[in-house]
C-alpha positions as CSV (number, residue, x, y, z in Angstrom):
1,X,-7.9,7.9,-21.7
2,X,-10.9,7.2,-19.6
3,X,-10.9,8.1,-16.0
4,X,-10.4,4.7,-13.6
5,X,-12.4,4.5,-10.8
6,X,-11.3,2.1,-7.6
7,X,-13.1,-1.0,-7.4
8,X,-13.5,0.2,-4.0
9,X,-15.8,2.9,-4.8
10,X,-16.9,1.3,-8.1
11,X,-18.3,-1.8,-6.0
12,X,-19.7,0.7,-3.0
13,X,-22.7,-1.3,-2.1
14,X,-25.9,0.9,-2.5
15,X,-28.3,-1.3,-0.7
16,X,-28.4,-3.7,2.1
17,X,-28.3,-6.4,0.4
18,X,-24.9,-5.4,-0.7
19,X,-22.9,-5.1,2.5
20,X,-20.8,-8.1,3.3
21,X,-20.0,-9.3,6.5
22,X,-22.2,-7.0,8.9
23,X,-25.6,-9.1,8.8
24,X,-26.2,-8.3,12.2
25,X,-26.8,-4.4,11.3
26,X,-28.2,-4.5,8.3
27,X,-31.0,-6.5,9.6
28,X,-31.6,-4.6,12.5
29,X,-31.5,-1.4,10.5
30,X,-33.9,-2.9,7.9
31,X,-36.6,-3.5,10.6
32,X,-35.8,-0.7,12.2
33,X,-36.7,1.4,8.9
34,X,-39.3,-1.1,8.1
35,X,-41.1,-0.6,11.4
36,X,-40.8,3.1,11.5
37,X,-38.7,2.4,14.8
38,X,-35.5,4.0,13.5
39,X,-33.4,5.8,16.7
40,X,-32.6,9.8,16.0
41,X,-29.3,9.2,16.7
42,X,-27.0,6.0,15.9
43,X,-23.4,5.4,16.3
44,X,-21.3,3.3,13.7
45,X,-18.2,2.1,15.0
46,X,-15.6,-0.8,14.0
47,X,-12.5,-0.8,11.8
48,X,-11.5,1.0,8.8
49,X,-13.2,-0.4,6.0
50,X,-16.0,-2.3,7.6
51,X,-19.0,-0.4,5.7
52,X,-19.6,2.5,8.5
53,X,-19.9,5.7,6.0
54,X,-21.7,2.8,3.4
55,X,-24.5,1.9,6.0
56,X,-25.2,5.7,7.3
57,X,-25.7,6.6,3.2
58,X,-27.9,3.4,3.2
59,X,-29.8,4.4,5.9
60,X,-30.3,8.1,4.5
61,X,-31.2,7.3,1.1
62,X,-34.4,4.9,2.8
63,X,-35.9,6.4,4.9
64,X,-36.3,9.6,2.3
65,X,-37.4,6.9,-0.4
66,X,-34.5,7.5,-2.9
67,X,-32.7,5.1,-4.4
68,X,-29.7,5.1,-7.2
69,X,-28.2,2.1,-9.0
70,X,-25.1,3.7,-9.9
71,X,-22.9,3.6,-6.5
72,X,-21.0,6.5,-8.1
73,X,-23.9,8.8,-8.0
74,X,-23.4,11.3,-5.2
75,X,-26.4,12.2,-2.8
76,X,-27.7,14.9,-5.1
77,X,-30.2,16.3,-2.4
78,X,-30.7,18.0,0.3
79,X,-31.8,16.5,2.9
80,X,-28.5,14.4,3.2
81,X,-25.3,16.3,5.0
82,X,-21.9,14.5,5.3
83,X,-19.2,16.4,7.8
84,X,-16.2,15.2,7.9
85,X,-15.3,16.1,11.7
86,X,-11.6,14.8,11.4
87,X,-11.2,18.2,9.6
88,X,-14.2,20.1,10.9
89,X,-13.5,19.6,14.8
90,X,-13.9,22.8,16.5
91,X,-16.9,24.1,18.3
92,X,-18.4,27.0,15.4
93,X,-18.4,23.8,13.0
94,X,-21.0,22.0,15.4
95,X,-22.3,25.5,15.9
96,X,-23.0,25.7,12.3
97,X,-24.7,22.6,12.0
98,X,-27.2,23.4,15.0
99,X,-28.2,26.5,12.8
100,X,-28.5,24.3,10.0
101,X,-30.8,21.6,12.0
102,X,-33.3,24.4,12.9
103,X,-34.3,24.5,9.5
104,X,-37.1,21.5,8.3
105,X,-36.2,19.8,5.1
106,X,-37.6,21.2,1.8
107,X,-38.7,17.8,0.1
108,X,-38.8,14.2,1.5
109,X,-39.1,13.3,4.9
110,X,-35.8,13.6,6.8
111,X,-32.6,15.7,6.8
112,X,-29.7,13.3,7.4
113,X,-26.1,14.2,9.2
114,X,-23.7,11.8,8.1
115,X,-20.7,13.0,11.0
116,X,-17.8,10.9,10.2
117,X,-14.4,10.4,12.4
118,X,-16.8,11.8,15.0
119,X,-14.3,11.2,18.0
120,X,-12.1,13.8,16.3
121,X,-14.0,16.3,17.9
122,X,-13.0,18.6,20.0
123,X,-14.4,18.5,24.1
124,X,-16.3,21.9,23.1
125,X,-17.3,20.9,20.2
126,X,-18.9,17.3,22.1
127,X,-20.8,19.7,24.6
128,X,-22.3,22.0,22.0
129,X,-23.8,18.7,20.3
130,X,-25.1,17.8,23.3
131,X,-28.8,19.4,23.9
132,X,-28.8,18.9,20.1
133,X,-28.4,14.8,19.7
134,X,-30.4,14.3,22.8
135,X,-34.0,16.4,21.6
136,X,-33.3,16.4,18.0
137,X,-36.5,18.2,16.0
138,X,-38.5,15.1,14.5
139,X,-37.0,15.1,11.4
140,X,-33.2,15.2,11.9
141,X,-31.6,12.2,12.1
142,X,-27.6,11.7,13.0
143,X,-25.3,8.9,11.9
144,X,-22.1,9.5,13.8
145,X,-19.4,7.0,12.3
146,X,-15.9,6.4,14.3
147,X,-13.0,3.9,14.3
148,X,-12.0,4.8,18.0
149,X,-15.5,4.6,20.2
150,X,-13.3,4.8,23.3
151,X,-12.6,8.3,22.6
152,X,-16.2,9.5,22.3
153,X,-17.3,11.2,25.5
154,X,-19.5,8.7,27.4
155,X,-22.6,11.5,27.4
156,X,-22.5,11.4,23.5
157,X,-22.2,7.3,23.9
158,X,-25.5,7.6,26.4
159,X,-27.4,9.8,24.1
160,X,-26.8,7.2,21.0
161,X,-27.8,3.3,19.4
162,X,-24.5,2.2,19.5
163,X,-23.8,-0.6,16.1
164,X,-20.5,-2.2,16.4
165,X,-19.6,-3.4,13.0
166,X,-17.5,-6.1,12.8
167,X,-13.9,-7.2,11.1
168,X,-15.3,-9.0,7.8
169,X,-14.4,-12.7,7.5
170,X,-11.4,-13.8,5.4
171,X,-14.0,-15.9,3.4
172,X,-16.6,-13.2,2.8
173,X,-13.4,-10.9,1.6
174,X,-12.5,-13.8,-0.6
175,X,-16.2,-14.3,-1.9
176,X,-16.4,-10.6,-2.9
177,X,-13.0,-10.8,-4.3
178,X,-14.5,-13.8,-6.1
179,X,-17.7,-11.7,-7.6
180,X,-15.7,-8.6,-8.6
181,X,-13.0,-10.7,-10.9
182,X,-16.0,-12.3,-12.8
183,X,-17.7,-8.9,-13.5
184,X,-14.6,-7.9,-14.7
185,X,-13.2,-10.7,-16.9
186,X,-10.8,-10.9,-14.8
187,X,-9.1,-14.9,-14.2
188,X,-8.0,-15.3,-10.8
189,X,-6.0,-18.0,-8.9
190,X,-8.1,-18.7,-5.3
191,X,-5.0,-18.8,-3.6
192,X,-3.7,-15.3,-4.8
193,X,-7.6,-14.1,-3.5
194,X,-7.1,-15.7,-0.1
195,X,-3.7,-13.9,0.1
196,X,-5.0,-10.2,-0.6
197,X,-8.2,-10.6,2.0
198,X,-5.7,-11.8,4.8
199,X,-3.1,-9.2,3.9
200,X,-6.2,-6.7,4.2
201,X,-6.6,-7.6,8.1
202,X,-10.6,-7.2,8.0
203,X,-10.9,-4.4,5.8
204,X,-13.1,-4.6,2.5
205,X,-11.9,-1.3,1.5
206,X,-8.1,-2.5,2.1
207,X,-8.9,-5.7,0.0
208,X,-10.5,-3.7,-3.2
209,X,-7.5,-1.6,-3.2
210,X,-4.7,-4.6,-3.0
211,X,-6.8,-6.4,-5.8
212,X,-6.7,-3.2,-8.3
213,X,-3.3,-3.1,-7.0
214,X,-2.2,-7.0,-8.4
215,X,-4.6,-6.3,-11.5
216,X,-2.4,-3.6,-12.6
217,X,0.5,-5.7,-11.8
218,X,-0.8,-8.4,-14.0
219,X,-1.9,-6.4,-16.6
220,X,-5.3,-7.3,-16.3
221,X,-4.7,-10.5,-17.7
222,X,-4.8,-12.7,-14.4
223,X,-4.1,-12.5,-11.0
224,X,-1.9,-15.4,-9.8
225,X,-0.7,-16.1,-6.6
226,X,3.4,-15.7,-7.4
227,X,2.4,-11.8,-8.9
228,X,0.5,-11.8,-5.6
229,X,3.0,-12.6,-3.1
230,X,5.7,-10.7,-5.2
231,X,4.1,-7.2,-5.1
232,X,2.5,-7.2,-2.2
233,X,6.1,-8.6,-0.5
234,X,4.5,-11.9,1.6
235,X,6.7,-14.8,2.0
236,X,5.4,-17.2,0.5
237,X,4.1,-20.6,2.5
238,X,6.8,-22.4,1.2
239,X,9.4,-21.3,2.9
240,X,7.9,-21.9,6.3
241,X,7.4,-25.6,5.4
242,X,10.4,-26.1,4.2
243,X,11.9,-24.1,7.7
244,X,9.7,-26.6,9.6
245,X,10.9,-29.7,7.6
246,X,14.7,-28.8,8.5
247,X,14.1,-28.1,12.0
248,X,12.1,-31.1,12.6
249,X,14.9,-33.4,11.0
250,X,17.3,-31.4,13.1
251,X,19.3,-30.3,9.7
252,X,20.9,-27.1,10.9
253,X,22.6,-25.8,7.5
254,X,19.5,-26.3,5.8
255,X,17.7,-24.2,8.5
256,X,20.6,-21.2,8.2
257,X,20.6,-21.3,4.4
258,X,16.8,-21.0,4.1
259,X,17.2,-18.0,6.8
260,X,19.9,-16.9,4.9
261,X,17.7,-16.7,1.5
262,X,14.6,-15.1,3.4
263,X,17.2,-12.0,4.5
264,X,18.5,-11.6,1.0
265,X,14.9,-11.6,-0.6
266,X,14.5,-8.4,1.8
267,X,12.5,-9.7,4.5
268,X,12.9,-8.7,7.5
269,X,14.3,-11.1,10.5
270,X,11.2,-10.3,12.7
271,X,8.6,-10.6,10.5
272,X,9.8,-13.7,9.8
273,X,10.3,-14.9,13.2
274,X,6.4,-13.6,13.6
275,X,5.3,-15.5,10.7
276,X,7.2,-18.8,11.6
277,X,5.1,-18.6,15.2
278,X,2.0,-18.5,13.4
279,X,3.0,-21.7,11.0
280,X,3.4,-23.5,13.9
281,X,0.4,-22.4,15.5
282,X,-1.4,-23.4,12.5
283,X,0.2,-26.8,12.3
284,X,-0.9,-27.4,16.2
285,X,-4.1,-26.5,14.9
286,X,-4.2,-29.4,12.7
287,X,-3.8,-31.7,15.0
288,X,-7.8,-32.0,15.2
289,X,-10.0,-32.5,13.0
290,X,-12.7,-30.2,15.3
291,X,-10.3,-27.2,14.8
292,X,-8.8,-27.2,11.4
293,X,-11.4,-25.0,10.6
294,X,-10.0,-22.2,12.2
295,X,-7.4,-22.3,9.4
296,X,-8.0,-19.3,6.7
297,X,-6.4,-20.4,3.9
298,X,-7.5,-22.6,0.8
299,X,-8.4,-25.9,0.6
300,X,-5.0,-26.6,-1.3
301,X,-3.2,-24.9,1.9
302,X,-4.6,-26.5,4.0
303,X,-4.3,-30.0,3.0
304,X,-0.6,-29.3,2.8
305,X,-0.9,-27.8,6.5
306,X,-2.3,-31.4,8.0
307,X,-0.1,-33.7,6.2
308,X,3.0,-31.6,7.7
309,X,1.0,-31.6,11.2
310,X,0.7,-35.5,11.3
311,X,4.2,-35.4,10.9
312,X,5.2,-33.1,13.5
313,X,4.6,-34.6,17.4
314,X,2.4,-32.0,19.6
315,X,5.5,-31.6,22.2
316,X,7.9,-30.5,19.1
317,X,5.3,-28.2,18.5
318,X,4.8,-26.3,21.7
319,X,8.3,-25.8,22.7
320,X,9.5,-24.2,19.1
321,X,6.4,-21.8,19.3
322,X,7.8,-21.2,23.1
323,X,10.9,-20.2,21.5
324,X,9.9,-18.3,18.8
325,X,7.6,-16.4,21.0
326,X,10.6,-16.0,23.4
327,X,12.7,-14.5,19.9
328,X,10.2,-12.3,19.2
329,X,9.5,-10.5,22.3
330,X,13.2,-9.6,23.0
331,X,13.9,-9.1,19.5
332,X,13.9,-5.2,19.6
333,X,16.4,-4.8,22.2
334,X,19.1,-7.3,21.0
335,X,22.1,-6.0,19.2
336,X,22.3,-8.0,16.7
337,X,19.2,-9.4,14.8
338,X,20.4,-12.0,12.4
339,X,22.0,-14.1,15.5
340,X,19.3,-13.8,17.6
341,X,16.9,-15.3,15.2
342,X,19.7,-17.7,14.3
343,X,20.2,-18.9,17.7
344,X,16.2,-19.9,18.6
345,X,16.2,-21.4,15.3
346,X,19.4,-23.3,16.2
347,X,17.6,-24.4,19.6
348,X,13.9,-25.5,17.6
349,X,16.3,-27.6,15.1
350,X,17.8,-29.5,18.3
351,X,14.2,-29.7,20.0
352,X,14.0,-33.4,18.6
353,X,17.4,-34.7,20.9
354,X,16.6,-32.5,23.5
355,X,12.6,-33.6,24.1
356,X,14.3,-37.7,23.7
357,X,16.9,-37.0,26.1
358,X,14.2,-35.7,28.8
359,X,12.2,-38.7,27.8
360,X,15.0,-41.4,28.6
361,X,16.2,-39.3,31.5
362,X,12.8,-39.5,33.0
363,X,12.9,-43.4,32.4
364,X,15.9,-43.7,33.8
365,X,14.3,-41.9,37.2
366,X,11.1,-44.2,37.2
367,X,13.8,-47.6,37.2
368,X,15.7,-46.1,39.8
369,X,12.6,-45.3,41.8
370,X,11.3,-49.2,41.1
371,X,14.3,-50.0,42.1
């Protein structure tokens, strides 16, 4: 049997060119390089999954004129150093890289320090690097890569060109996604890919592993959207149109039977309170043609999202989110979870009599003020 290797490190992009989603670095990088303007000491920080670690190896591999195809090749030199400071925190491991820094590199240009999880260092460990990252010899430069800048000590943030990478789009994800399944004969519903790159929250990394993930699942043979929403346990879209469709027509055994069917699938009462919030957000953002856009979902979605939001009046709208947000938030400290959820959902199915009621009860005040 041959050894598998994650689409997440087989698809490790070794050039610029590569990275999705952070144009904004890897053009200012480029010139950087390209201009022999490069800073000694830069500081990567986003999200897990982003392209941090990528970038720094990017960046290293330039400016010392070395290049590899294979993304699976390790950095089989020298002049490159990757310390992984999450497990290497105290102040003799910074100690041991000074002494290492003192030394010029044997071939190429540049010795590289690749620190990632950098805000896992220790407060001694920060001060010892000081003197260090501020008059680095000419040919040491540091890539310090973190998830949690807030926690690096504002004299390490002073002494560094700070690049905030960004949470890549759910379109870019999907793209990728997209690219991936063709090189690997792999058939692919769009809908099951636009699932996996939401379900990954930003996260390249996260997506690669949910699609090798659903390939296994499938066998390899094609990733569909039902295999999709089964193993990765989503609820599917259907059940919150269906939810809105009762509510809206005020059907209140339809409404607990659906509820009812979502608990004994296994999902839980909050998540599904969350997700229902979000439905309706999405259907309020329907409501305009300048804003459907913000809707990340496919095109097949999405058409199914406005014709249930030319249904559904804006004031309906509002007050069930304002209930559901309501459910939500004291959620955790009711006693029992299946009738609180039961109860708003009770309330957004009689929205409809309630909002006419108002209505002719506000009539009736504007006769009586004629009057």
């Amino acid at each position: 049997m041959e050894n598998f290797v994650v689409s997440a490190r087989k698809y490790r992009p070794v050039g610029f060119e590569e990275v999705v989603g952070q144009e904004h670095i890897t053009t200012t990088l480029k010139n950087a390089i390209d201009n022999n303007q490069l800073a000694q000491a830069l500081l990567f920080c986003g999200p897990r999954g982003v392209g941090k670690t990528t970038c720094a190896r990017i960046v290293a591999r330039l400016i010392n004129d070395q290049s590899i195809d294979n993304p699976l090749m390790g950095n089989d030199t020298f002049n490159i150093y990757e310390l992984d400071a999450a497990s290497n925190n105290s102040v003799d491991d910074i100690r041991n890289l000074i002494e290492q820094v003192r030394y010029p590199p044997q071939q190429g240009k540049f010795k590289v320090y690749i620190i990632d999880e950098v805000h896992m260092l220790s407060n001694q460990a920060f001060n010892a690097f000081l003197k260090t990252l501020e008059e680095p010899p000419s040919y040491a430069i540091f890539i310090l890569a973190t998830t949690e800048k807030h926690k690096v000590i504002p004299t390490i943030l002073s002494r560094c060109q700070i690049f905030d990478f960004n949470r890549i789009e759910i379109g870019n994800i999907t793209e990728q996604l997209q690219m991936i399944a063709a090189k690997e004969n792999i058939e692919v519903e769009e809908e099951a890919l636009n699932l996996i790159a939401q379900k990954a929250d930003g996260a390249m990394r996260d997506a690669l592993s949910l699609f090798d993930l659903i390939v296994t699942f499938s066998k390899g043979q094609k990733v569909t959207y039902k295999d999709t929403i089964d193993n990765l346990h989503i609820l599917d879209y259907d059940y919150y149109f269906r939810m809105t469709e009762a509510l809206f027509t005020e059907n209140t055994s339809d409404t607990l039977l659906i509820f009812d069917e979502i608990l004994k699938k296994g999902f839980d009462g909050h998540n599904f309170i969350v997700g229902l919030s979000s439905h309706l957000r999405d259907l309020m953002v329907c409501k305009d043609n300048a804003t459907i856009e913000l809707l990340e979902v496919s095109d097949a979605v999405k058409a199914r999202y406005a014709e249930q939001a030319n249904k559904t009046p804006m004031s309906f709208l509002l007050t069930a989110m304002n209930i559901a947000s309501q459910c939500d938030i004291n959620y955790k400290g009711s006693k029992n979870h299946r009738l609180h959820v039961e109860l708003a959902l009770v309330k957004m199915a009689h929205l409809n009599a309630a909002i006419s009621l108002a209505q002719a009860g506000g009539g009736m005040d504007d006769s009586k003020k004629k009057a």
